[in-house]
SEVOLO-132318 format. One line per field, with one value per residue (C-alpha): residue number from 1; x, y, z. Coordinates in nm, 2 decimals, decimal comma, m for minus. Example, Ala and Ser with C-alpha at 12.3 -4.5 7.8 and 13.67 -1.06 7.14 Angstrom:
k c(1	2)
x c(1,23	1,37)
y c(m0,45	m0,11)
z c(0,78	0,71)
***
This chain:
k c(1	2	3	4	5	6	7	8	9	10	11	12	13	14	15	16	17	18	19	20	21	22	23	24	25	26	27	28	29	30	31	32	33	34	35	36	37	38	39	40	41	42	43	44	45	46	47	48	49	50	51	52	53	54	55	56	57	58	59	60	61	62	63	64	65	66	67	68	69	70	71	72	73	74	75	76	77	78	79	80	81	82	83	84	85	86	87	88	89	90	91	92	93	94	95	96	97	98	99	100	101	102	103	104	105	106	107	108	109	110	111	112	113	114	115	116	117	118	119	120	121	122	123	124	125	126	127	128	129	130	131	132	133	134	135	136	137	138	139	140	141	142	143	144	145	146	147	148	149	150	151	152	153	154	155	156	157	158	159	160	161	162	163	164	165	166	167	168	169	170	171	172	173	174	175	176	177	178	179	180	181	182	183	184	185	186	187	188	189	190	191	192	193	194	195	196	197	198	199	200	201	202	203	204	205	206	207	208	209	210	211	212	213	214	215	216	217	218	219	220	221	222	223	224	225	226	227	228	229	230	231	232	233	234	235	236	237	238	239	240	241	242	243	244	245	246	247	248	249	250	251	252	253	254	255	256	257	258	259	260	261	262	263	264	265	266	267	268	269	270	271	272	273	274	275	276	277	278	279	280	281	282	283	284	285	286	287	288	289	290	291	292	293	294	295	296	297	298	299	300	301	302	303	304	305	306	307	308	309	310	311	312	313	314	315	316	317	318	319	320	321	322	323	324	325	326	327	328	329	330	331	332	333	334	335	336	337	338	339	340	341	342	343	344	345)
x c(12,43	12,15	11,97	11,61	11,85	11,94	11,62	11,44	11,66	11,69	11,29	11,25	11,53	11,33	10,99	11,10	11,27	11,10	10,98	11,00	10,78	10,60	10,47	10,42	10,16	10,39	10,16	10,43	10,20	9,89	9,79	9,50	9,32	8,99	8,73	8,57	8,28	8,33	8,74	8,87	9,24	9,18	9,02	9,33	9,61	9,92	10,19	10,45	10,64	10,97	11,27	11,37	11,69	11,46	11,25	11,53	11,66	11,38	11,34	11,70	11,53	11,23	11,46	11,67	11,36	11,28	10,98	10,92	10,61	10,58	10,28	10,28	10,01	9,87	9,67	9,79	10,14	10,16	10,15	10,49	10,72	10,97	10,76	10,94	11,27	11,09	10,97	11,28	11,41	11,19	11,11	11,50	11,43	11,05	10,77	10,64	10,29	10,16	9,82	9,66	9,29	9,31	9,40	9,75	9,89	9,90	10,07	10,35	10,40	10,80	10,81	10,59	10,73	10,94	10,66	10,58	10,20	9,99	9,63	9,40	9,08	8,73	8,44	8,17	8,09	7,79	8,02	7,80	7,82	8,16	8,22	7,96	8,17	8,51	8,34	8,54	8,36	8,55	8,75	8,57	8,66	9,03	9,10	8,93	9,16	9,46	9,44	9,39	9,66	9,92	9,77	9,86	10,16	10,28	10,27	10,10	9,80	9,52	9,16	9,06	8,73	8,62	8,31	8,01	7,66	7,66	7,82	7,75	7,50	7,75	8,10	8,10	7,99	8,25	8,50	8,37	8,45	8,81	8,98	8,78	8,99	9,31	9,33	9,37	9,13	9,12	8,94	8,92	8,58	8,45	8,54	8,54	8,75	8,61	8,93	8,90	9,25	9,41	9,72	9,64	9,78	9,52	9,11	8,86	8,62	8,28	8,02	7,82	7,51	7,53	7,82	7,80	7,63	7,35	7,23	7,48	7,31	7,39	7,75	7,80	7,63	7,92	8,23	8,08	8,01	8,44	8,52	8,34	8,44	8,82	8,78	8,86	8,94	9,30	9,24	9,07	9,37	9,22	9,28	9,02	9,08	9,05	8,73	8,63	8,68	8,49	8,21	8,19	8,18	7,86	7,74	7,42	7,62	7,94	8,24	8,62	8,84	9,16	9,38	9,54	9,90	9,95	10,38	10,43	10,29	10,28	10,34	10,22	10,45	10,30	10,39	10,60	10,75	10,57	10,51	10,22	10,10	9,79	9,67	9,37	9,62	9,89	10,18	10,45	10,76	10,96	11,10	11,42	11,41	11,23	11,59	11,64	11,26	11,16	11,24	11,20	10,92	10,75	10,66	10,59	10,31	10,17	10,15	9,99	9,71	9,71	9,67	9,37	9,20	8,85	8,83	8,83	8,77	9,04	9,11	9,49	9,53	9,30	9,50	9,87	9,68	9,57	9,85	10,12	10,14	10,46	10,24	10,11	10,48	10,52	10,24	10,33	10,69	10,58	10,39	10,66	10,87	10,68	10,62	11,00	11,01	10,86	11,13	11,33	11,12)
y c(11,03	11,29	11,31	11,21	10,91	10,80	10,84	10,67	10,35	10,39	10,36	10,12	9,85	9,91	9,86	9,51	9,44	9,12	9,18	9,56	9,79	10,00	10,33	10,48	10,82	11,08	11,32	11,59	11,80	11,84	12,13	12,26	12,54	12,33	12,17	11,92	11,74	11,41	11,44	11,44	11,53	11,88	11,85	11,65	11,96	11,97	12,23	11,95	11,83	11,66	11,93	11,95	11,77	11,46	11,38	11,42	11,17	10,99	10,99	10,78	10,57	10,49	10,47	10,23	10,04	10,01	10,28	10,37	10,61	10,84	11,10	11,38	11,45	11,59	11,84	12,05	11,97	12,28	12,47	12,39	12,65	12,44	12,20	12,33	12,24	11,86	11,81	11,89	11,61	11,36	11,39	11,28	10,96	10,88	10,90	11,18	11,30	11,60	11,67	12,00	12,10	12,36	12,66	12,63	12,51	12,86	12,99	12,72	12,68	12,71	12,38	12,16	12,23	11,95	11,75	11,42	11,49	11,73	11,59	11,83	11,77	11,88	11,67	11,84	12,09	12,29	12,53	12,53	12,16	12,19	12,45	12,30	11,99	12,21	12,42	12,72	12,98	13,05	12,66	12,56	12,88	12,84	12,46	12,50	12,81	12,65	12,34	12,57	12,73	12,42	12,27	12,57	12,61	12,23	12,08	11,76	11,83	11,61	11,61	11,35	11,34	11,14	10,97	10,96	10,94	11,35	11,37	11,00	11,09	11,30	11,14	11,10	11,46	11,51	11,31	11,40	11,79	11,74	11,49	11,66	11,95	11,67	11,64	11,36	11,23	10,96	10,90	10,93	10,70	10,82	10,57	10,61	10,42	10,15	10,13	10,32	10,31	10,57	10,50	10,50	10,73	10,97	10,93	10,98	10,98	10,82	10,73	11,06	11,02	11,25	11,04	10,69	10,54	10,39	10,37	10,04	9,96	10,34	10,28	9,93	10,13	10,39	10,13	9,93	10,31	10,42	10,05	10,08	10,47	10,37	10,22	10,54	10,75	10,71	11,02	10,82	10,66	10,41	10,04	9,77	9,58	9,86	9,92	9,56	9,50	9,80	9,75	9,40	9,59	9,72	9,42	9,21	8,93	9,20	9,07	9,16	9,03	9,11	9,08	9,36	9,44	9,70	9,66	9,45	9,68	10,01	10,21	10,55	10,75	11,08	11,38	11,31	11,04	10,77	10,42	10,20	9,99	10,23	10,49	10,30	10,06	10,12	10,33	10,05	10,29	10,55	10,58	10,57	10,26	10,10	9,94	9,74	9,69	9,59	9,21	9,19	8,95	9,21	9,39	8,98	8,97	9,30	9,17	8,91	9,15	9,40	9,07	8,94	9,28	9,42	9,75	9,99	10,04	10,29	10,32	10,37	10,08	9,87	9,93	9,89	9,51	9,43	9,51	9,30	8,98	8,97	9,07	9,33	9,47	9,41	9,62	9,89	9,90	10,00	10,28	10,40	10,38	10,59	10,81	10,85	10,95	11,24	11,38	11,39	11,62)
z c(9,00	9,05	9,34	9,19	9,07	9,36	9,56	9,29	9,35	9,68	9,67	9,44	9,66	9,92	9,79	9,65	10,03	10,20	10,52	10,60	10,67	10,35	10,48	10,82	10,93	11,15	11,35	11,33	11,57	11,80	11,66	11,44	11,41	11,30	11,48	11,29	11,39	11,34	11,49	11,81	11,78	11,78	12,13	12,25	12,11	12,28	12,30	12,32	12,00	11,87	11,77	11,38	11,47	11,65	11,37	11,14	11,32	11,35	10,99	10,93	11,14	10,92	10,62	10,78	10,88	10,55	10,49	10,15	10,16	10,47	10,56	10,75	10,95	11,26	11,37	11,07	11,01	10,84	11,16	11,26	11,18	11,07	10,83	10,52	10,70	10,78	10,43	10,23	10,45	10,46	10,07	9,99	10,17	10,10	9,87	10,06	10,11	10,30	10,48	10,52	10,58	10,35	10,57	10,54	10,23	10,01	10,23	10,23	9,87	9,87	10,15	9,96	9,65	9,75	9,84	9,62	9,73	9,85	9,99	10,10	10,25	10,10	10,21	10,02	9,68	9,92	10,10	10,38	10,48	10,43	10,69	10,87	10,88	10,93	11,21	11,08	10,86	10,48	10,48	10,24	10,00	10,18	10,08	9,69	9,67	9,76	9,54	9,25	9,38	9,43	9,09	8,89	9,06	8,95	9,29	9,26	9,46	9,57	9,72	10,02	10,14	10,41	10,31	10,59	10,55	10,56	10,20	10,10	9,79	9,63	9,66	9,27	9,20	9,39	9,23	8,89	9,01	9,05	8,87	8,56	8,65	8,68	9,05	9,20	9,44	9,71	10,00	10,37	10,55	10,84	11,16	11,51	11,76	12,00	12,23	12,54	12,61	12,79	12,60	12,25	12,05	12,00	11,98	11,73	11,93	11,98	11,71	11,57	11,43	11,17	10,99	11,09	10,75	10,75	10,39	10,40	9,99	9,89	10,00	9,85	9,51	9,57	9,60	9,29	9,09	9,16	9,07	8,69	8,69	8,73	8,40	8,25	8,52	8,64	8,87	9,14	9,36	9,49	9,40	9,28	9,57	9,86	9,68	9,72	10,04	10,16	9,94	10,15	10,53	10,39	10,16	10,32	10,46	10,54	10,66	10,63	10,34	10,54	10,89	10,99	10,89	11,14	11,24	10,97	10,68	10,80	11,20	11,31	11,49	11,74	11,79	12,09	11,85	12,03	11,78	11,73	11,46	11,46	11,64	11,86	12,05	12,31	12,22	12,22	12,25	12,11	11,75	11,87	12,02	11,68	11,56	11,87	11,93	11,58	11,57	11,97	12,13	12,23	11,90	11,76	12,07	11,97	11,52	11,64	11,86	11,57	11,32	11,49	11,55	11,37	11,58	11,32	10,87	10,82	10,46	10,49	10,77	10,52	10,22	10,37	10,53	10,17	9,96	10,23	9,98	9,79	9,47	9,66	9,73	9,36	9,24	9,48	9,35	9,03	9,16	9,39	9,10	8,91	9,19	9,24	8,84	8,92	9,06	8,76	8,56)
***
């Protein structure tokens, strides 16, 4: 049995597993080298980080758990010296998606090779907004460069931008840019956490003016323009329903379609290998103690928090709440499924 094989089965038993966890966000690393405007991790960067062997370890963890799609993130993930090392890992167990904010990934071509996914972030065709919004001179020409890089180089390379009011009025030019090129796109929304606790796992920050959106009708135009564009675009990853339910944050009488899945669905685990359901509530432990802490009281109390919190709109939180339902594991086994394919081309 090959090794896409048996990765692809091992995916797709877990996928179809009741009551285990889907995907979980490891912020391999504190560091980056940008200094966007509207983030705050960069201003929180910390020398400290898990060994190779730790997260390696931490990753049969996961897979035990159940996990089935796993992103590294940070800071730039790509910073660490040993990433290549981490991702040919991790990408035997997991669906396995990499971020980078465009500085780095060029130059890494051999790790992510083995890579399911490679997102990189753009948030705008001006190059001066974009650097504007990177705070670093040239990222803009760096991050374009690199997906035509990974793209012609077969790695299946995507573009993320984080909507906000700055680049609200052109998200489909945007769109229209790169997947008529055939890359992927899907999309970040600008948010900003509410928690002030000292304890979360890392900060966002407070609102900024320049991205909270305002024009709430040109946003619910947006969600209802990707919805009828998916019709024939099956470059935009992004499902029907994600789309619906933020189209109704921003609707006249908004409200939220969903309760938050956060420890049931999905987990985010920091660079010091910390675990929380998301990132704006207490860390609630290490990762090594997730197998006798996973079915404890304690982790029960803090679903039921996590279930009956409305802090924050984060896309991926959003989507993993959304798609918890049985048919929602269903539809998501057939993706991972044909995710997992890939790997026997």
């Amino acid at each position: 049995m090959t090794s896409g094989f048996k990765k692809a089965a091992s995916i797709a038993a877990r996928s179809l597993a009741h009551g285990k966890p889907h995907h979980a966000q490891w912020l391999v690393t504190r560091k980056c080298n940008y200094r966007c405007v509207g983030c705050n991790v960069w201003k929180e960067q910390d020398q400290r980080e898990l060994s190779t062997d730790e997260i390696k370890k931490g990753l049969d963890i996961l897979k035990k758990l159940g996990i089935v799609e796993l992103v590294l993130s940070g800071g730039d993930p790509l910073l660490r010296e040993d990433i290549g090392e981490i991702i040919d890992y991790a990408s035997k167990l997991f669906v396995t998606t990499v971020y980078d904010n465009g500085s780095m990934a060029a130059k890494k071509l051999d790790a992510l090779r083995k890579a399911d996914f490679v997102a990189i972030s753009i948030d705008s065709l001006d190059e001066a907004k974009n650097d504007y919004i990177k705070s670093v001179p040239g990222a803009w020409k760096n991050a374009t460069q690199a997906v035509e890089t990974l793209h012609n180089e077969g790695i299946k390379v995507s573009v993320t931008p984080t909507i906000s009011q700055k680049n609200l009025y052109e998200i489909v030019d945007i769109t229209n840019h790169f997947t008529g090129k055939g890359i992927p796109v899907w999309y970040c929304l600008y948010s900003y956490d509410t928690s002030v606790d000292s304890n979360q796992l890392f900060r966002i920050g407070k609102a900024n003016d320049e991205f909270v959106i305002t024009d709430k009708q040109a946003m619910v135009n947006l969600c209802n323009s990707l919805i009828e564009m998916k019709k024939k675009n099956k470059k935009i990853l992004m499902t029907d329903k994600l789309l619906e339910a933020l189209r109704s944050i921003y609707e006249e009488d908004s409200k939220r379609t969903w309760k938050c899945q956060a420890l049931n669905q999905f987990l985010v685990v920091d660079h010091l290998g910390r675990v929380a359901g998301c990132h704006s509530h207490n860390f609630a432990g290490s990762i090594f103690d997730l197998p006798k802490k996973w079915k404890s009281p304690e982790f029960n109390e803090l679903r039921e928090t996590y279930h009956e919190c409305t802090q924050c709109n984060y896309l991926c939180y959003v989507f993993y709440s959304l798609h918890g339902s049985p048919c929602g594991h269903l539809s998501l086994a057939r993706d991972q499924w044909k995710n997992a394919k890939l790997l026997f081309k």
